[in-house]
N, C-alpha and C positions, 0 to 999 in steps of 0.2 A: 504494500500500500504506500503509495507516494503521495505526497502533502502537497502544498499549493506550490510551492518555490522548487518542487521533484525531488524533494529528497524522503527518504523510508523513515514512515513511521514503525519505529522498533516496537512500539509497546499497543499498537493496534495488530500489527501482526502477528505478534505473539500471543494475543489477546483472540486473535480470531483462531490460533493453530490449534488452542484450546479448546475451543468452540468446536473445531470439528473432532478431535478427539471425542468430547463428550457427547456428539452425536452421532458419531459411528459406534461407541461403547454403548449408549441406549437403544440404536436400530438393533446389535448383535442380542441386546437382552431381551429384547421384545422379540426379534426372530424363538431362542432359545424359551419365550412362555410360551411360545404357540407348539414347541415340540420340533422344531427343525434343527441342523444341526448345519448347517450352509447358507450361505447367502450369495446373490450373483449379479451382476447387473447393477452394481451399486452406484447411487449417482449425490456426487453432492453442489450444491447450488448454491450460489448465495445473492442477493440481488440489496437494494439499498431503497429502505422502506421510507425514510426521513431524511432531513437533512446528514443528521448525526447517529442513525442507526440504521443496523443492517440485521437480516434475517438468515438464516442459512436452513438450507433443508435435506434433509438427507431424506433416500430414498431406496429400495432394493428388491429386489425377488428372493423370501425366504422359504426353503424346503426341507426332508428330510431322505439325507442318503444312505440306502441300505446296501448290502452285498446280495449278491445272488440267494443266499439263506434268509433273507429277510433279517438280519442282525444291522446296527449300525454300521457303518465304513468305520 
């Protein structure tokens, strides 16, 4: 993220790296209530709702993989 004058804000960036951590860590928990055990197709997004705020969305296809025996992979 670059500021008006083009240089990196450090601490929005880091601010946001967080951000998607903790929404890739909640799509993996809510895959793992629903009983899957994989996710694919994951997409994250983030777009700027306000002047001074922004949204990020995570997104995925979660299922559950078995082996030929019907046991998990």
């Amino acid at each position: 993220m670059a500021g008006i004058e083009g240089g990196e804000i450090h601490e929005y960036t880091k601010f946001m790296g967080e951000v998607r951590e903790r929404s890739i860590d909640r799509m993996t928990a809510e895959a793992k209530r629903m009983g899957a055990n994989s996710l694919v197709e994951t997409r994250l997004t983030a777009s700027m709702v306000m002047a001074e705020a922004a949204e990020l969305v995570a997104y995925g296809t979660a299922f559950k993989v078995e082996n030929v025996e019907g046991k998990p992979a």
